[in-house]
DRENPA-3360 file (N, C-alpha, C; in nm, 2 decimals, always signed):
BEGIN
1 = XXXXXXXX = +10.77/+11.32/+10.54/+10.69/+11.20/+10.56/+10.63/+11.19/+10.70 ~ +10.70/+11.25/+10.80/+10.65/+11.25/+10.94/+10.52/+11.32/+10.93 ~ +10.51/+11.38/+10.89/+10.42/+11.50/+10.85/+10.32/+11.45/+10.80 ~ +10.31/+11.35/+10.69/+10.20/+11.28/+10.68/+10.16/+11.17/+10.68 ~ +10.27/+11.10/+10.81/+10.23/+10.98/+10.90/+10.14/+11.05/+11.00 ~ +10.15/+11.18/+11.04/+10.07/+11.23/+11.18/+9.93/+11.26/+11.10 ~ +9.95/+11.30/+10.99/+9.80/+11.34/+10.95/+9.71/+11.24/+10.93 ~ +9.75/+11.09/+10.86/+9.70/+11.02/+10.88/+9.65/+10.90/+11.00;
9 = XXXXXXXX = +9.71/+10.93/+11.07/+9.68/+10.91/+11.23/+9.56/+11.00/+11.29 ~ +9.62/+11.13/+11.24/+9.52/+11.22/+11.33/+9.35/+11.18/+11.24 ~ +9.38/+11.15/+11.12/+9.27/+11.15/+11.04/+9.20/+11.02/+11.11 ~ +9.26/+10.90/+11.12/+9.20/+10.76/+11.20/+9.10/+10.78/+11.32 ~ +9.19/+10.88/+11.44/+9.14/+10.92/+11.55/+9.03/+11.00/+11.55 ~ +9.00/+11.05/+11.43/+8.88/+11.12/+11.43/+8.74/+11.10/+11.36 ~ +8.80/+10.96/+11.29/+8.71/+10.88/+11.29/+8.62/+10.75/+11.38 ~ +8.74/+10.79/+11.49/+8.71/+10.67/+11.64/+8.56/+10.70/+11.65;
17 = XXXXXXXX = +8.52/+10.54/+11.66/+8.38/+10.47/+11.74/+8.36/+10.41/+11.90 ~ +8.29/+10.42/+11.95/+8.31/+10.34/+12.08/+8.25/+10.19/+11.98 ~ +8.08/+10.24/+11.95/+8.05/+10.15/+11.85/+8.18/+10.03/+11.78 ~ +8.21/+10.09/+11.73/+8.31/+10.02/+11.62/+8.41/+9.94/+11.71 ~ +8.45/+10.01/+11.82/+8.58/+9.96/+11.88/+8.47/+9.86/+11.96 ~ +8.40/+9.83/+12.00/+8.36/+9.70/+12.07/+8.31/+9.62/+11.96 ~ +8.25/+9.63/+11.86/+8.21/+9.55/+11.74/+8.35/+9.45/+11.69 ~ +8.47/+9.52/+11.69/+8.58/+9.50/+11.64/+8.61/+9.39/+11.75;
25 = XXXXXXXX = +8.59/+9.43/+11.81/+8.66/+9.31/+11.96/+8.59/+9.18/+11.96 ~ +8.47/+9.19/+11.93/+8.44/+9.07/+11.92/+8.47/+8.94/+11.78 ~ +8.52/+9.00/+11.78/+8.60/+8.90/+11.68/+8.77/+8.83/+11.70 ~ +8.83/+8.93/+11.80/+8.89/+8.87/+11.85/+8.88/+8.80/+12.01 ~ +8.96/+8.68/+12.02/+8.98/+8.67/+12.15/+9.05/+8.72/+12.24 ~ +9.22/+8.75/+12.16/+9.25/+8.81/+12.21/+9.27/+9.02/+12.24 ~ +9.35/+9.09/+12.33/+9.25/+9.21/+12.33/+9.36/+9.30/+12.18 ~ +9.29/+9.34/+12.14/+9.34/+9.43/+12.04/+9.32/+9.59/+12.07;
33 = XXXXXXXX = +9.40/+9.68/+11.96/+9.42/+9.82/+12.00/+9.31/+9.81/+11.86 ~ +9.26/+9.91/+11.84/+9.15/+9.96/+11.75/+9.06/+10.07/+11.73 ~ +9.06/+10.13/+11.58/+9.00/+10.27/+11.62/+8.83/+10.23/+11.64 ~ +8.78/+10.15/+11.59/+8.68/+10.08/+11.57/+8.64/+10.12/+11.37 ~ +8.73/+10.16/+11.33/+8.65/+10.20/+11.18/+8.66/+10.10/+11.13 ~ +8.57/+10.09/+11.00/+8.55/+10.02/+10.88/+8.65/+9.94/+10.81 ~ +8.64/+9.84/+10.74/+8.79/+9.85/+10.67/+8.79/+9.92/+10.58 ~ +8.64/+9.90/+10.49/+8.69/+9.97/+10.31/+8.71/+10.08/+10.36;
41 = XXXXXXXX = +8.67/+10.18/+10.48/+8.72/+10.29/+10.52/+8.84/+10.32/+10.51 ~ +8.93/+10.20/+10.57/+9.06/+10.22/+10.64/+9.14/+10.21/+10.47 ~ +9.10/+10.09/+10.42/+9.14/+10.08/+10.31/+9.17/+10.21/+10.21 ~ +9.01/+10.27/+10.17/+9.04/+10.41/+10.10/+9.13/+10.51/+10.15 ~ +9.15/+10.50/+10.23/+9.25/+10.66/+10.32/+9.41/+10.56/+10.26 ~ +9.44/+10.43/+10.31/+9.52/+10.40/+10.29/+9.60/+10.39/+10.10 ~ +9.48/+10.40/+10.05/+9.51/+10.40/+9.89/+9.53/+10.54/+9.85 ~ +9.46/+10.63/+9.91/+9.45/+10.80/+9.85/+9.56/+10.81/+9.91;
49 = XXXXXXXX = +9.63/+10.82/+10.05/+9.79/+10.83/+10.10/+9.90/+10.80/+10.02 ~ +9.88/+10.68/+9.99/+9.96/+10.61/+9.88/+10.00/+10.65/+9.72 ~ +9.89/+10.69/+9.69/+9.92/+10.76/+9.56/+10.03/+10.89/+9.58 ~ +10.01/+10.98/+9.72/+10.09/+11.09/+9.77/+10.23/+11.04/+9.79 ~ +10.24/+10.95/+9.89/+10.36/+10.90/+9.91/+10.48/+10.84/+9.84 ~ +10.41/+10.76/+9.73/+10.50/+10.67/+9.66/+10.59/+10.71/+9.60 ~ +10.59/+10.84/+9.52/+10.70/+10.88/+9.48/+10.85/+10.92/+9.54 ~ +10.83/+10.87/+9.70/+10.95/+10.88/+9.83/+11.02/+10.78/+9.80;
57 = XXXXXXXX = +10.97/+10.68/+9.74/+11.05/+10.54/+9.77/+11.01/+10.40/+9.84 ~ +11.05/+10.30/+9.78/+11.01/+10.17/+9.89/+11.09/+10.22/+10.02 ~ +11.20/+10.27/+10.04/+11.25/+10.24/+10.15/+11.19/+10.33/+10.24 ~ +11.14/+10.44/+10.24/+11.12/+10.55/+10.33/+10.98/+10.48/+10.35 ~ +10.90/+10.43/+10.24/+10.76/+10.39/+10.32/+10.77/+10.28/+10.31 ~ +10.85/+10.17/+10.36/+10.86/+10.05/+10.46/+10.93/+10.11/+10.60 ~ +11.00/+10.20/+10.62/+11.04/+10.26/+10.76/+10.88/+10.35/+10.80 ~ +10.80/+10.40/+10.73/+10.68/+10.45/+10.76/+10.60/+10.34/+10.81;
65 = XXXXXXXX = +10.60/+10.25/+10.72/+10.50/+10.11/+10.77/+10.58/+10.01/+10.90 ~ +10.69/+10.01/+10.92/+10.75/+10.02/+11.07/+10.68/+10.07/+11.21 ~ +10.69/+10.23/+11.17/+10.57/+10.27/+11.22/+10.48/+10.28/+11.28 ~ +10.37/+10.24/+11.19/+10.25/+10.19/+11.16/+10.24/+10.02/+11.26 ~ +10.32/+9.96/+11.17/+10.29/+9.78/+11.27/+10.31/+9.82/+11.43 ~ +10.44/+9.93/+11.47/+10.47/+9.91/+11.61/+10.36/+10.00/+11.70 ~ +10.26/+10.08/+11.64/+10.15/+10.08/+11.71/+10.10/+10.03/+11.77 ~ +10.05/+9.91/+11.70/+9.93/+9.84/+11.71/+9.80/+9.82/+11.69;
73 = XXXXXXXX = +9.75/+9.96/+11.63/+9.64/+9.98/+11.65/+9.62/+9.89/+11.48 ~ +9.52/+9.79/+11.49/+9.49/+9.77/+11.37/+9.44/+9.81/+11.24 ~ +9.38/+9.92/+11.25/+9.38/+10.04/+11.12/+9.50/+10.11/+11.11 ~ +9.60/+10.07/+11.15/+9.74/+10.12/+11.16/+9.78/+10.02/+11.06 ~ +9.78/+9.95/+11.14/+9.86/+9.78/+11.04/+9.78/+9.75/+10.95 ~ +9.68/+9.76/+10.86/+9.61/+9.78/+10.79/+9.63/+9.84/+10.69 ~ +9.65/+9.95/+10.69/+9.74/+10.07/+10.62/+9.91/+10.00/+10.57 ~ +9.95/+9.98/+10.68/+10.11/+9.91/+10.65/+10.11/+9.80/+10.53;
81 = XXXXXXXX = +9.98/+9.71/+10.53/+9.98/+9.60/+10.49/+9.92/+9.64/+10.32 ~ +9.86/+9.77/+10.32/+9.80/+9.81/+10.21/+9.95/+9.86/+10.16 ~ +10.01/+9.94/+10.17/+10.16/+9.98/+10.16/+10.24/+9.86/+10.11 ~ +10.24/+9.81/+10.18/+10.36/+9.69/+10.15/+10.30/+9.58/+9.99 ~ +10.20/+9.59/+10.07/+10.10/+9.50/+9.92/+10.16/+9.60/+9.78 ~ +10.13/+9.74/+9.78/+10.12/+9.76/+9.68/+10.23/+9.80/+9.59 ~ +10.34/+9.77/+9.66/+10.48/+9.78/+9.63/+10.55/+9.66/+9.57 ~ +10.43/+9.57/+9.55/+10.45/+9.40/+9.51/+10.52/+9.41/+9.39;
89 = XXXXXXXX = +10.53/+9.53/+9.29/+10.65/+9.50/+9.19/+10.75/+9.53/+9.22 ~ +10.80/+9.57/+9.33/+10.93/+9.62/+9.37/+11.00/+9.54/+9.45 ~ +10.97/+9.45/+9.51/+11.02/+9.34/+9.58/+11.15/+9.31/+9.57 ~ +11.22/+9.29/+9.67/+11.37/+9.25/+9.66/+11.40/+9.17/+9.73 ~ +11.48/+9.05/+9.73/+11.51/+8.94/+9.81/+11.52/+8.98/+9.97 ~ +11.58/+9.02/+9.96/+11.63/+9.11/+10.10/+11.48/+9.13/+10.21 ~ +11.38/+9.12/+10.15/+11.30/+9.16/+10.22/+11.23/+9.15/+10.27 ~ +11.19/+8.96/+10.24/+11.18/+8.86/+10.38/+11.19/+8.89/+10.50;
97 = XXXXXXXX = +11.35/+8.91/+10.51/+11.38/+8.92/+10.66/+11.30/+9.06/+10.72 ~ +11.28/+9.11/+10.64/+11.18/+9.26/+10.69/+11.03/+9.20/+10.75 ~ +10.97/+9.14/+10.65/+10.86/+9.06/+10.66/+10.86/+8.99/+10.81 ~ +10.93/+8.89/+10.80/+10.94/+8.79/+10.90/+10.96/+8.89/+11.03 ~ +11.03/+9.01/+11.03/+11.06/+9.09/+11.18/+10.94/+9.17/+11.19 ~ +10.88/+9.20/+11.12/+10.71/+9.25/+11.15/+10.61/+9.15/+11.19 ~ +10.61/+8.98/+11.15/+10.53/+8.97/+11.22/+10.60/+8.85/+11.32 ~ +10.71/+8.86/+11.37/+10.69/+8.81/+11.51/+10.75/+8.92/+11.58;
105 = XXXXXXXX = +10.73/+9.05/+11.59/+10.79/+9.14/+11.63/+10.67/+9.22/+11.68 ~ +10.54/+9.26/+11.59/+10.42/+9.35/+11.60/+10.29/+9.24/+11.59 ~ +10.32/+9.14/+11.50/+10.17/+9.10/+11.49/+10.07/+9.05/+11.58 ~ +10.00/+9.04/+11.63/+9.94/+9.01/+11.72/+9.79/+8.98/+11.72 ~ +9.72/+8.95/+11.66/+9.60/+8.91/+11.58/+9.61/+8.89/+11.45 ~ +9.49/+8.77/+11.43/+9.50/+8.74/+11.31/+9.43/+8.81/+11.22 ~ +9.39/+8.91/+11.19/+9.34/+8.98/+11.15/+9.45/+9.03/+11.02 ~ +9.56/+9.11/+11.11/+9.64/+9.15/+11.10/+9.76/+9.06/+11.00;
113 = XXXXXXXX = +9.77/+8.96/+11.03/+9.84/+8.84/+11.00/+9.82/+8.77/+10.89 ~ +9.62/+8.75/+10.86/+9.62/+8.69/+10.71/+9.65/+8.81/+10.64 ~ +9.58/+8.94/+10.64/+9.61/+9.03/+10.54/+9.75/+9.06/+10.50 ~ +9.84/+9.06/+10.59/+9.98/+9.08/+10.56/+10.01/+8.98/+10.48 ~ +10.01/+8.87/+10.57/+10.08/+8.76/+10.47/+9.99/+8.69/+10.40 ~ +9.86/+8.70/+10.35/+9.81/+8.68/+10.22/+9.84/+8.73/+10.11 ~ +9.83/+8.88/+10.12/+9.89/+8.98/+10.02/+10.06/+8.99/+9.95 ~ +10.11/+9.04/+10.07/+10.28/+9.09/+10.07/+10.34/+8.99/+10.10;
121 = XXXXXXXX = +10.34/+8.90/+10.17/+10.42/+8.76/+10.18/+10.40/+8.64/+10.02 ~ +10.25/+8.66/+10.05/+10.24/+8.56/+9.92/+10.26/+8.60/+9.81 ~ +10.27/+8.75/+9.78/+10.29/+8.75/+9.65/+10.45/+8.79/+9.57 ~ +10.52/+8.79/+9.74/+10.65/+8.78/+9.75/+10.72/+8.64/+9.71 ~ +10.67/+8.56/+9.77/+10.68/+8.43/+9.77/+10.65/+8.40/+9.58 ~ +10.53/+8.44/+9.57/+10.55/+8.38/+9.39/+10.63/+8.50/+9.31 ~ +10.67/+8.57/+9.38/+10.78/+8.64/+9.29/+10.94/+8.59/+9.31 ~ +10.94/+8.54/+9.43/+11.11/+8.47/+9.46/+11.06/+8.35/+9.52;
129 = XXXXXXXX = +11.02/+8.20/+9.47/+10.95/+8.08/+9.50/+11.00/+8.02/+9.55 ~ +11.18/+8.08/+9.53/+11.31/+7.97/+9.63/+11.32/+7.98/+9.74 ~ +11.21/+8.11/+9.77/+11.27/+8.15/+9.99/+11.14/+8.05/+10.02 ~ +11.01/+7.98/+10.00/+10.91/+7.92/+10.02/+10.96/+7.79/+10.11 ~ +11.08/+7.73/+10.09/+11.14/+7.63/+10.23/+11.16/+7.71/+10.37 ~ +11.20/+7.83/+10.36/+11.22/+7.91/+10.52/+11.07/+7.90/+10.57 ~ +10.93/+7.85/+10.51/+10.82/+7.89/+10.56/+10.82/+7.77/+10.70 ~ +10.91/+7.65/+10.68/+10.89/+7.53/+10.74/+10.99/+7.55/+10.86;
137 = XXXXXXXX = +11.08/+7.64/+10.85/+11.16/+7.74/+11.01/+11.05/+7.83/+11.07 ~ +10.96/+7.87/+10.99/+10.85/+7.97/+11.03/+10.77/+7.85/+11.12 ~ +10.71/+7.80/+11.07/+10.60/+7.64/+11.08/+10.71/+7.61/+11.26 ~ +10.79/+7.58/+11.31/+10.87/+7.51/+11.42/+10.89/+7.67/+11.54 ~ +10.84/+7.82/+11.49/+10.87/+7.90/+11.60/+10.78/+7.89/+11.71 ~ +10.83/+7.96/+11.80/+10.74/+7.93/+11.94/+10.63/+8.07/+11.89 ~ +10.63/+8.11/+11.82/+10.55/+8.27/+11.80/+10.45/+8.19/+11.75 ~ +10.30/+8.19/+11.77/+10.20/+8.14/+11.72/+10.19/+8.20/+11.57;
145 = XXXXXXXX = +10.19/+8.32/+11.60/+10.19/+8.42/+11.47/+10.26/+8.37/+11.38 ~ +10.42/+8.33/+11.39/+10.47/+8.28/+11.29/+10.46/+8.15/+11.21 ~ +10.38/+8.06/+11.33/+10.36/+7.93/+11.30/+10.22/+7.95/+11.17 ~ +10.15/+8.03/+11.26/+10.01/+8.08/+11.14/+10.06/+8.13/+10.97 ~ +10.13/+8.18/+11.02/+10.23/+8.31/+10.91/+10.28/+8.18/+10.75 ~ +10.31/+8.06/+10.83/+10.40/+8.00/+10.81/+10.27/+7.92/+10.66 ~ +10.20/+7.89/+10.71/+10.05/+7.85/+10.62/+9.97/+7.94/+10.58 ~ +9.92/+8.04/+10.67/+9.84/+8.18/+10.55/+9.92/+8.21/+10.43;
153 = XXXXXXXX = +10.05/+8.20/+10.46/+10.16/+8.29/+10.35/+10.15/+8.21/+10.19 ~ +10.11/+8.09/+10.19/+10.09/+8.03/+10.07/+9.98/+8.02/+9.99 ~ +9.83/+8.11/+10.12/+9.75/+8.07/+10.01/+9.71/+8.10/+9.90 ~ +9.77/+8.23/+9.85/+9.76/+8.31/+9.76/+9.79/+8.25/+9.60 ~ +9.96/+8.14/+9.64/+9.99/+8.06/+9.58/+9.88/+7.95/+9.54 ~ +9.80/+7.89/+9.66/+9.76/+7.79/+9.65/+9.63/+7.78/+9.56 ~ +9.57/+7.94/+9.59/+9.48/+7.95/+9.48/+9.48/+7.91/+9.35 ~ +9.59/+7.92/+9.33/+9.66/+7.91/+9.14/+9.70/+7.73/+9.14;
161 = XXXXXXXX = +9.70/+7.68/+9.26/+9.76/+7.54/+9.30/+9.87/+7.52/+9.24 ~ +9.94/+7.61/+9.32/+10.07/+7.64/+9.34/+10.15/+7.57/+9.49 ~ +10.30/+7.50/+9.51/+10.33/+7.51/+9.61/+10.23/+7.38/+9.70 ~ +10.18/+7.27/+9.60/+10.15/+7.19/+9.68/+10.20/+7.09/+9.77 ~ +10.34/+7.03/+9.76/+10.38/+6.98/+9.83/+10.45/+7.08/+9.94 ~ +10.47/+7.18/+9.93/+10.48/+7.26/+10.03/+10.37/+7.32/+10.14 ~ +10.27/+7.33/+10.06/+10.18/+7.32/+10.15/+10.13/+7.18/+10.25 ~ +10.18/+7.09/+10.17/+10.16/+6.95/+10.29/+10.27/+6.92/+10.41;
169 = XXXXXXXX = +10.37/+6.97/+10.35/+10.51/+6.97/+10.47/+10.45/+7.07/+10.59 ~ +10.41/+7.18/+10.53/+10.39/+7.28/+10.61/+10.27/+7.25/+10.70 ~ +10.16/+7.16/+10.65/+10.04/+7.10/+10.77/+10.08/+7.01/+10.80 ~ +10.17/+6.95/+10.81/+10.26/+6.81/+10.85/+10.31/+6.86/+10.98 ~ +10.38/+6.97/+10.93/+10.50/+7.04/+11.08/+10.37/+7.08/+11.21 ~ +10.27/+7.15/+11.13/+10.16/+7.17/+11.20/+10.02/+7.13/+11.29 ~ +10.05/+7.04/+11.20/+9.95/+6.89/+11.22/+9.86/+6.91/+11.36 ~ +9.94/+6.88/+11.45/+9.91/+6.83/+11.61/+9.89/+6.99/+11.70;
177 = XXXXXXXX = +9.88/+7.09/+11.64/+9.91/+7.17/+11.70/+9.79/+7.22/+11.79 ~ +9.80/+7.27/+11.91/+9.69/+7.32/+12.03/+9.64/+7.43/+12.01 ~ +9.69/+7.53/+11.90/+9.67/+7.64/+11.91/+9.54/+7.62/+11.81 ~ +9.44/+7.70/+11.83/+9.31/+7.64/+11.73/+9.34/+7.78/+11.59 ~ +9.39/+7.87/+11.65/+9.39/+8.00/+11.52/+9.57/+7.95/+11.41 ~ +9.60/+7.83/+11.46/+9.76/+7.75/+11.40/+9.64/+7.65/+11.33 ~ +9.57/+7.59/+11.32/+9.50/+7.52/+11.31/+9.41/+7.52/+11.22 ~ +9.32/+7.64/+11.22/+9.27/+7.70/+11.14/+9.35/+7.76/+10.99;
185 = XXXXXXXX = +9.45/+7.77/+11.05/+9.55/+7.84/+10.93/+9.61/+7.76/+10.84 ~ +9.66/+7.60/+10.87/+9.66/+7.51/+10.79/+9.57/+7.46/+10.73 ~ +9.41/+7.47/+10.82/+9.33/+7.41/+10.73/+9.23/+7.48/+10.62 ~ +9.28/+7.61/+10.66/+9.25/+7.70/+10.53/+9.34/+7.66/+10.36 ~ +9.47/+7.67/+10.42/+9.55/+7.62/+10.34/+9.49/+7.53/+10.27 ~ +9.50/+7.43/+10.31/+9.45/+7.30/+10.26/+9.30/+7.31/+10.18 ~ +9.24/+7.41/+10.22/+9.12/+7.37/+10.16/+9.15/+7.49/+10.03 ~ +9.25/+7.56/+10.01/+9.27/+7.66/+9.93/+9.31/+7.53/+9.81;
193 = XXXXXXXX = +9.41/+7.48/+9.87/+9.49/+7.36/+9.75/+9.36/+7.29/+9.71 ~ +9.29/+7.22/+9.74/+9.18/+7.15/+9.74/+9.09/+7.17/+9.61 ~ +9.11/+7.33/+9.59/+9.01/+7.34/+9.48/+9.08/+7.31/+9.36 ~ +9.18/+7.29/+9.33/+9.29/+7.32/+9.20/+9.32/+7.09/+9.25 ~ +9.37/+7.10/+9.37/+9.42/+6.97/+9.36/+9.32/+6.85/+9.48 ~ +9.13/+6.84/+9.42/+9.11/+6.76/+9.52/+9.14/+6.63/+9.53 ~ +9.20/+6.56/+9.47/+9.21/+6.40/+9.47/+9.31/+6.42/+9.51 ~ +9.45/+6.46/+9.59/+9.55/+6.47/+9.67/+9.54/+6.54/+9.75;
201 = XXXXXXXX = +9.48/+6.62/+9.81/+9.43/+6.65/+9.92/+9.32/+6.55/+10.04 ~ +9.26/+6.53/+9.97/+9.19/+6.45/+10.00/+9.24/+6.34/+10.07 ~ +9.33/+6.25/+9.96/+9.40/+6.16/+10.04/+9.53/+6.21/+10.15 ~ +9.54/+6.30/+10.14/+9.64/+6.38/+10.25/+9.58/+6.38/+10.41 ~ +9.42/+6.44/+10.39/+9.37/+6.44/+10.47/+9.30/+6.32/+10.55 ~ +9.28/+6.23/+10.44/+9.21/+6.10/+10.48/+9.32/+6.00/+10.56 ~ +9.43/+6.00/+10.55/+9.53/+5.90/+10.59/+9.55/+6.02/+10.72 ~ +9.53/+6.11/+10.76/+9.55/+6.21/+10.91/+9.42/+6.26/+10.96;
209 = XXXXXXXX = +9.28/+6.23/+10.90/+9.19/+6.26/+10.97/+9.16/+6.15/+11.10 ~ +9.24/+6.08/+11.18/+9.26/+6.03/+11.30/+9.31/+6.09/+11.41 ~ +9.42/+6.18/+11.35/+9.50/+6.27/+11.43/+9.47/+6.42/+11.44 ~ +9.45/+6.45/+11.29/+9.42/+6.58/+11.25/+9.27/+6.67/+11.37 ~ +9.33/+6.77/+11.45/+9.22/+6.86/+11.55/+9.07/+6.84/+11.45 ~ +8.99/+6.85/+11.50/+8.84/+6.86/+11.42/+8.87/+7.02/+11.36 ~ +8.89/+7.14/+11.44/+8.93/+7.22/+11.38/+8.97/+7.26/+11.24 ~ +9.07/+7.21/+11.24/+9.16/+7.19/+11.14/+9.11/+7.12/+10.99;
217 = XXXXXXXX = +9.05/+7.03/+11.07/+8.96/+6.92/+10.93/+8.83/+7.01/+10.88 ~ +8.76/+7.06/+10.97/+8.62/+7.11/+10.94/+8.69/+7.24/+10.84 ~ +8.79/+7.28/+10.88/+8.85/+7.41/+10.76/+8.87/+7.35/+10.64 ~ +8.96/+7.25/+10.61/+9.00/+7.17/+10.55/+8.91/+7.13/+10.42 ~ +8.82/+7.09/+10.49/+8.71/+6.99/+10.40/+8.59/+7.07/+10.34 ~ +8.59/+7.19/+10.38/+8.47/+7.27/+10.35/+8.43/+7.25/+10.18 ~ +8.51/+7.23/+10.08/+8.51/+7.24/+9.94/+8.46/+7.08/+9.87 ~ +8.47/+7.00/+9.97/+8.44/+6.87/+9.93/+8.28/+6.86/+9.91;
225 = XXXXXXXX = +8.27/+6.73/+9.90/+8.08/+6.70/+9.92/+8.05/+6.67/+10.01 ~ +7.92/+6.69/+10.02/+7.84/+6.64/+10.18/+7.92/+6.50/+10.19 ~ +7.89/+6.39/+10.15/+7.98/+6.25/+10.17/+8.10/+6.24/+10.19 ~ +8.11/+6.31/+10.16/+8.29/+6.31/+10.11/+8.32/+6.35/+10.27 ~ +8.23/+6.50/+10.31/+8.27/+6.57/+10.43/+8.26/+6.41/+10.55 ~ +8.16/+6.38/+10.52/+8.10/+6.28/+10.63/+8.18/+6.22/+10.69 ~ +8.26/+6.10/+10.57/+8.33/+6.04/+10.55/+8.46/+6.06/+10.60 ~ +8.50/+6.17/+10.56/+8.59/+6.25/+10.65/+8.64/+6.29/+10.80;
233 = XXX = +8.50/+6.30/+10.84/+8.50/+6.36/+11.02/+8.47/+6.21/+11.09 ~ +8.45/+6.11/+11.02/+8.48/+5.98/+11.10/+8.56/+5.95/+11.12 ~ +8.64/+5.90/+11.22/+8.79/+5.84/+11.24/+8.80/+5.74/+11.21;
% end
């Protein structure tokens, strides 16, 4: 397996861009490792590998996707997150705590952070729905990532409008928060529940659009009506 963790490395590196790696940057603020490729690129390599590998076991390729996160380079974690996603029938309790130590351990852009925990967290989460209270210990860490982690990780659920009062606890803990990418992340949430549950969201948001960052609301509200939005961004 070492053998074809290096080949697929060496394969990344040689598709390095200066192009690509400054393209990529601008989307973060903060600075990232990056080959500059594509994603469906990164994606494809990451699915053709996978068909080779899987026959090793979840365990040898979650220590492979170890790996991969402590890089950094985000077509690295990319790969990990394709890995771990596609192991979603295999899933075992136990494996949270794996989850949660990758991303306040490696993650470091959000990039990184919704795809992991959109995919592999959330679909963990609707396969064992009783660990979904530890998201509100996630929601109170000083790790921004985890605070983010703590709301991306449901929206998967929330598409299905799933997990709605959990999703309000969790923008509750969040609420006031300075971080604008913690902020963004709840109010994605929120506008994910929104489509399945808007007459309770709505009022969720209307009784906290005083308090609630504009950030946060302008994510929030995007699924509403022009009026509705208006109506909304007034305090």
């Amino acid at each position: 397996m070492e053998d074809k963790l290096r080949s697929i490395i060496q394969q990344l590196k040689k598709l390095t861009t200066k192009e690509g790696q400054v393209n990529a940057s601008r989307f973060h603020k903060e600075e990232i490792k990056t080959y500059g490729i594509k994603v469906p690129i990164v994606r494809s390599l990451a699915r053709e590998a996978f068909r080779e590998i899987k026959p090793v076991g979840r365990e040898k390729i979650f220590g492979m996707c170890d790996k991969l996160f402590a890089s950094g380079f985000i077509e690295e974690t990319l790969i990990a997150c394709e890995w771990t996603f596609s192991l979603r029938r295999h899933y075992e309790k136990h494996d949270l705590k794996q989850f949660k130590y990758w991303i306040e351990t490696y993650i470091n852009n959000w990039a990184t952070c919704d795809n992991f925990c959109n995919n592999t967290v959330g679909s963990f989460l609707l396969m064992y729905p009783e660990f979904v209270p530890q998201l509100k210990k996630w929601a109170v860490a000083k790790n921004r990532w985890m605070q983010r982690a703590s709301a991306v990780s449901l929206i998967l659920p929330a598409r299905d409008g799933q997990f709605l009062e959990e999703s309000f606890a969790i923008s509750d803990i969040l609420l006031k928060s300075e971080d604008d990418l913690v902020q963004k992340g709840y109010g994605w949430l929120l506008k994910s529940q929104s489509k399945t549950h808007p007459e309770e969201v709505l009022q969720f948001i209307d009784e906290r659009k005083a308090i609630m960052p504009r950030t946060a609301l302008r994510y929030a509200i995007e699924h509403f009506s022009i009026p509705q939005r208006k109506k909304l961004m007034t305090k």
